[in-house]
C-alpha positions as a Python dict, from the first residue, in 0.01 Angstrom:
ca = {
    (1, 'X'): (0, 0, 0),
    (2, 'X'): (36, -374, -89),
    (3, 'X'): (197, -656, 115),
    (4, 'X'): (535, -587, 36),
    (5, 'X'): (543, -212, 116),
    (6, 'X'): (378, -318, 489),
    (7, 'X'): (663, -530, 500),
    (8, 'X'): (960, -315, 403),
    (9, 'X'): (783, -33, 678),
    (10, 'X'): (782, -252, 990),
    (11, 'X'): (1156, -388, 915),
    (12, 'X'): (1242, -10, 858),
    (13, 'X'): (1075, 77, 1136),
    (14, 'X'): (1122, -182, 1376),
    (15, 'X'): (1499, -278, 1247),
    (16, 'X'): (1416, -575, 1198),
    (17, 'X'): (1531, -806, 886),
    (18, 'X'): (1303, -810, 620),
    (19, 'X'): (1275, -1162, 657),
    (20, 'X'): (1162, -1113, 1031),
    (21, 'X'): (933, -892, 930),
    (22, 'X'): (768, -1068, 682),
    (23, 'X'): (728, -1364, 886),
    (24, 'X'): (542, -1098, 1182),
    (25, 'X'): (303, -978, 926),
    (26, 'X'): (232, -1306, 751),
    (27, 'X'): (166, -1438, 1133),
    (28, 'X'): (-85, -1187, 1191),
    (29, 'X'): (-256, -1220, 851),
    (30, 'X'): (-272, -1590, 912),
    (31, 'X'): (-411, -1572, 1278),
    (32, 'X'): (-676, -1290, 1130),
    (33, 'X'): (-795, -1537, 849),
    (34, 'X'): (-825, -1821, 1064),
    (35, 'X'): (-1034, -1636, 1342),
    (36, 'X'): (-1254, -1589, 1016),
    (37, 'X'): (-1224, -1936, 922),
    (38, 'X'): (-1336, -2031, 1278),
    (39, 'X'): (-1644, -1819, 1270),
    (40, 'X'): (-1443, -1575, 1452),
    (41, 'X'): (-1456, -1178, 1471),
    (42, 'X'): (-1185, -930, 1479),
    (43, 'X'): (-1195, -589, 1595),
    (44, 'X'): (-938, -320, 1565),
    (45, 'X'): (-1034, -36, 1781),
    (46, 'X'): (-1025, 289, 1535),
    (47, 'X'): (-950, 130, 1261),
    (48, 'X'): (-1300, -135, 1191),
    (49, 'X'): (-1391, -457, 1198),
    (50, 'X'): (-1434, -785, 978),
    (51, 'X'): (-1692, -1044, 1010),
    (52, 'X'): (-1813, -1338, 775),
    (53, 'X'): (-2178, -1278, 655),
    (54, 'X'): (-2310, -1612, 560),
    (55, 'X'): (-2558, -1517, 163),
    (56, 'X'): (-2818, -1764, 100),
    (57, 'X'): (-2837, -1951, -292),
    (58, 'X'): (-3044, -1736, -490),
    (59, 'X'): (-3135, -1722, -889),
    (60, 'X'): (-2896, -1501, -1084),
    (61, 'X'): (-2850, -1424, -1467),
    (62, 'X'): (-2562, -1515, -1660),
    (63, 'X'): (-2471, -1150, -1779),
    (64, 'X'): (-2320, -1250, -2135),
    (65, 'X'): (-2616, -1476, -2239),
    (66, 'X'): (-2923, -1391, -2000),
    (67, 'X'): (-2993, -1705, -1902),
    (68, 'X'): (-3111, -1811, -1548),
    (69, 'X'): (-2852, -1933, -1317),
    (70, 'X'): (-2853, -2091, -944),
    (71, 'X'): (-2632, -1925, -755),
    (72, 'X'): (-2506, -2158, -435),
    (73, 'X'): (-2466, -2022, -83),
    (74, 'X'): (-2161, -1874, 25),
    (75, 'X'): (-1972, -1734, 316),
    (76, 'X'): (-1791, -1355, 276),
    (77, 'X'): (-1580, -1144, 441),
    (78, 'X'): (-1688, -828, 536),
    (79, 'X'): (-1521, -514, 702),
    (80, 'X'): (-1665, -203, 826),
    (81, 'X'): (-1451, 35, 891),
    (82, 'X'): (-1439, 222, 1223),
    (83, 'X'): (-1507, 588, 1305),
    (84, 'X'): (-1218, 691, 1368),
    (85, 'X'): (-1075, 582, 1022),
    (86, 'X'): (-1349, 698, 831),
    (87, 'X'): (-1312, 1044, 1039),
    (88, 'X'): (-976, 1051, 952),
    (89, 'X'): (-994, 976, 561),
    (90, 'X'): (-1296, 1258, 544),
    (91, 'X'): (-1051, 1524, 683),
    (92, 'X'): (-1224, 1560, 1021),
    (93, 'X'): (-914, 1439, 1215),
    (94, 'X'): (-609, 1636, 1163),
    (95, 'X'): (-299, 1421, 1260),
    (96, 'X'): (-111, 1644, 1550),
    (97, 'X'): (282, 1636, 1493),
    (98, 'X'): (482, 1417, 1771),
    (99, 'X'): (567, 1679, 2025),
    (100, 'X'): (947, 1663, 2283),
}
């Protein structure tokens, strides 16, 4: 799934315009990078969580010619997914069908 296919769901889903629901999912990516930006943390319950890890400088190798390289410090994004997710990509949860 890319950004456009989130964005065609919700307006089919939600009948909304596609232009409404674009704008909804670019607010929420927005307000998720800047909590990231801001040192933040988000947390979706079942699904995982994203941090920034902070990675000191440290000597690499350049791989086409071998030589030595500093590499500068940086600041990541990281997720870890939750274990509910990961329970229900290995199989272990079984989506029940909507009952009524």
């Amino acid at each position: 799934m890319n950004k456009s296919n989130l964005i065609d769901i919700i307006a089919e889903k939600t009948k909304l315009t596609r232009k409404k629901a674009e704008e909804l999912v670019n607010f929420v990516f927005d307000s998720m990078t800047n909590a990231l930006v801001t040192g933040g943390r988000i947390e979706i319950r079942g699904f995982g969580s994203f941090v920034v890890r902070t990675y000191e400088s440290y000597t690499g190798r350049n791989p086409r010619t071998g030589e030595s390289i500093q590499v500068k410090p940086k600041k990541l994004p990281f997720f870890k997914v939750g274990k509910e997710l990961k329970e229900k990509v290995d199989g272990k949860i079984v989506k029940k069908p909507p009952t009524g």
